[in-house]
C-alpha positions in Angstrom: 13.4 -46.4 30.7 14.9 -43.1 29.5 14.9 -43.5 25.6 15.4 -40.5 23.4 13.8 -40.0 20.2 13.3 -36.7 17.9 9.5 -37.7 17.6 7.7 -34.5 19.4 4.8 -37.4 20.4 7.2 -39.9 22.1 9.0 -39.2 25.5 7.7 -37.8 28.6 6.6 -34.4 28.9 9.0 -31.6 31.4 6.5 -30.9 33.6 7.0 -28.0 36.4 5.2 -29.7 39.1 4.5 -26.0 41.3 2.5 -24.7 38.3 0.5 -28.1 37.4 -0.6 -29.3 41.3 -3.2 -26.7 41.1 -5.5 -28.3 39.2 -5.1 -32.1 40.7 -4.2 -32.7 44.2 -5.7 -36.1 45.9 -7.8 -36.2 48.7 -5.6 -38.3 51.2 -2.2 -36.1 50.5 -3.6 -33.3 52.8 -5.3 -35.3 55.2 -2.4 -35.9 57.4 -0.7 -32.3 57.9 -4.8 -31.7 58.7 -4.8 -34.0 61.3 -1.6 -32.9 63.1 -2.6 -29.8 62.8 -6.2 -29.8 64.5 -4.2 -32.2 67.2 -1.5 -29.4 67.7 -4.7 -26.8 68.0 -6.1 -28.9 70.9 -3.1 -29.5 72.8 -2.5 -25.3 72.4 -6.8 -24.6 74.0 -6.0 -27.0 76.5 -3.2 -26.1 77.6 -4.6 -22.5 77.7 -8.0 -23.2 79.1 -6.9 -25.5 81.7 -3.9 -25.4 83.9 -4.4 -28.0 85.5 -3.4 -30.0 82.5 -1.0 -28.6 81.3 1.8 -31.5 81.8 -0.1 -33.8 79.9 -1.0 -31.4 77.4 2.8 -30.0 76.8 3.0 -33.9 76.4 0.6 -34.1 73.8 2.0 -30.8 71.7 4.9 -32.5 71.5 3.9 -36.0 70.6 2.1 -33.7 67.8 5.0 -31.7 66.8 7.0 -34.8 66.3 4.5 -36.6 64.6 3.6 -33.6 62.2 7.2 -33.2 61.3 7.3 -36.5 60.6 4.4 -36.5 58.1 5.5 -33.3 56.7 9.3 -34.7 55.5 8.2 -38.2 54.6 6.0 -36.1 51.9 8.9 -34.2 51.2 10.9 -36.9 50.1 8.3 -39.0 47.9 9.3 -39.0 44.5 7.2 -36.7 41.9 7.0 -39.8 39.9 7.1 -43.4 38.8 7.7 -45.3 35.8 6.0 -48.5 34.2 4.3 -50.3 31.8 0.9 -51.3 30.9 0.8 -55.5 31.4 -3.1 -56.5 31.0 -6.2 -55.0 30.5 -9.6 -56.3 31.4 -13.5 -55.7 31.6 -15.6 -57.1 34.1 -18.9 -56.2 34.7 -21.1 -55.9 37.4 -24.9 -56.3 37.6 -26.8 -53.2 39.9 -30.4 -53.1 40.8 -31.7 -50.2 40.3 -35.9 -49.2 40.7 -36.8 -50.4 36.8 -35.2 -54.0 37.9 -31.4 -55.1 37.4 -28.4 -52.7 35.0 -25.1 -54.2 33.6 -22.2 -52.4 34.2 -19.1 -52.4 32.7 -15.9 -52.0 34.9 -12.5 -51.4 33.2 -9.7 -52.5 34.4 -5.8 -51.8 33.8 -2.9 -53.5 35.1 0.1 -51.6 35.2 4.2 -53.2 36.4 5.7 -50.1 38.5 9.4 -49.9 38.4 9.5 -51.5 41.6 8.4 -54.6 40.1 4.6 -53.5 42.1 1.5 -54.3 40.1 -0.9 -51.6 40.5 -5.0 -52.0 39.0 -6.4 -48.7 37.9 -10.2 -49.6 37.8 -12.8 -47.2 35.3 -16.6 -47.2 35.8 -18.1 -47.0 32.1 -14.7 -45.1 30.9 -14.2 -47.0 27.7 -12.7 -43.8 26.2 -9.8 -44.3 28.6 -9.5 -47.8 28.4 -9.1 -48.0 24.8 -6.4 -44.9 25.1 -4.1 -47.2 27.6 -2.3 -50.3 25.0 -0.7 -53.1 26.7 3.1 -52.7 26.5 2.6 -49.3 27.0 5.4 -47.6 28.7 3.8 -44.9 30.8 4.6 -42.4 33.7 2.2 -41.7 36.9 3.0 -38.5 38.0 2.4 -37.9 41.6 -0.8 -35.8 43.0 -2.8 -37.2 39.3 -4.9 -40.4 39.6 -4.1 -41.6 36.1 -0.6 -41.6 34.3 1.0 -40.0 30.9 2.1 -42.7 28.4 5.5 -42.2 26.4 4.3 -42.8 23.1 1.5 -40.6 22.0 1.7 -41.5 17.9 -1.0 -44.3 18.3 -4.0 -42.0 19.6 -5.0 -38.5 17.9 -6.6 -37.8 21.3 -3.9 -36.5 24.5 -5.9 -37.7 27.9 -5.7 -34.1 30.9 -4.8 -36.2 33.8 -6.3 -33.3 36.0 -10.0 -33.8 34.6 -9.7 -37.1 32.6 -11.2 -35.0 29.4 -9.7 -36.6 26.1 -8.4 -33.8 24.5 -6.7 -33.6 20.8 -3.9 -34.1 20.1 -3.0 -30.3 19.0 -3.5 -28.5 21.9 -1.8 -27.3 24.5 -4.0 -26.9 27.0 -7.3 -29.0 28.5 -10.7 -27.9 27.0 -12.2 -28.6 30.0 -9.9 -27.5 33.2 -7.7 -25.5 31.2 -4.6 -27.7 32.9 -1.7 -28.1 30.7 -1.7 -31.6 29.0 1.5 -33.7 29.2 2.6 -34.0 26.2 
C-alpha cells in the first residue's frame, strides 16, 4: 500500500520506534519475559535453599531458560507494524443500571481488513471523537506497542489523534498536548 504523494498530510509518518515506545507500551507485551523470569528466580532459591532438589530444580531452570528464550526472540521478530484499511463502522449501545435506575451507552465500533486479510474490531466506550476521526476506506497503519493506528491521509480532519494518550490534537503541532509524545504525522 506504499503510495507516494508530495502532500506533507498524506503517507505514513518515519517513526523511530526506541524514542516513541516510551510513552505506550501494552500491558500483555511484558507479561511474558515477567513470568520466565520470576520462574527462573524460583528454580535459582530452590536450588540454593534445598539440595535435596536440586535435580529437579536444574530441570526446571532449564525448562525456564528455554522457554524465556523462546518468548524473548518470537518478540524480536514481530513486525513494528501492519497495514490496512478501515471496512465498517458501527454503534451499538448498551443499557447499564446504575443507582438512579437504567443509562444508555453508546459503544463504538470499527472494523478494520489487516494485510493479512484478518478483520480486527477496535471497540470505544463513549469516544465519538475517535470514531468520527476513523472514515471507512481509510487506509491506516497500527503501529505495534499503540492500541489504536495512524491513518495515511490526514487532509480530511484538522485534528492529528496521539496514539499514546488518545488526545485529539491539531493538526499543527508536533507534539501531544497531553503526554507530550510525538504525533505521527
Amino acid at each position: 500500500m506504499s503510495v507516494i504523494n508530495k502532500n506533507k498530510n498524506v503517507g505514513f509518518s518515519k517513526i523511530n520506534y526506541e524514542r516513541v515506545k516510551q510513552y505506550k507500551i501494552k500491558e500483555g507485551q511484558s507479561c511474558r519475559s515477567n513470568f520466565m523470569t520470576i520462574l527462573l528466580g524460583f528454580a535459582l532459591i530452590v536450588a540454593l535453599g534445598f539440595p535435596n532438589l536440586r535435580v529437579i530444580t536444574i530441570l526446571i531452570f532449564l525448562i525456564s531458560l528455554v522457554g524465556f528464550h523462546i518468548f524473548t526472540s518470537k518478540a524480536k521478530k514481530e513486525k513494528k507494524f501492519w497495514d490496512g484499511i478501515v471496512i465498517n463502522k458501527k454503534i451499538e449501545t448498551k443499557i447499564i443500571y446504575k443507582q438512579k435506575g437504567y443509562e444508555e451507552r453508546k459503544i463504538y465500533l470499527i472494523e478494520v481488513k489487516k494485510d493479512n486479510g484478518k478483520v480486527i474490531t477496535f471497540k470505544f466506550n463513549e469516544r465519538e471523537d475517535i470514531y468520527n476521526y476513523y472514515k471507512t476506506g481509510d487506509i491506516i497503519r497500527h503501529h505495534k506497542g499503540f492500541d489504536l493506528f495512524e491513518r495515511y491521509n490526514k487532509n480530511n480532519s484538522n485534528y492529528i489523534l496521539c496514539l499514546a494518550c488518545l488526545k485529539m490534537n491539531s493538526k499543527n503541532r508536533e507534539h501531544c498536548t497531553q503526554c507530550n509524545c510525538k504525533l505521527f504525522k
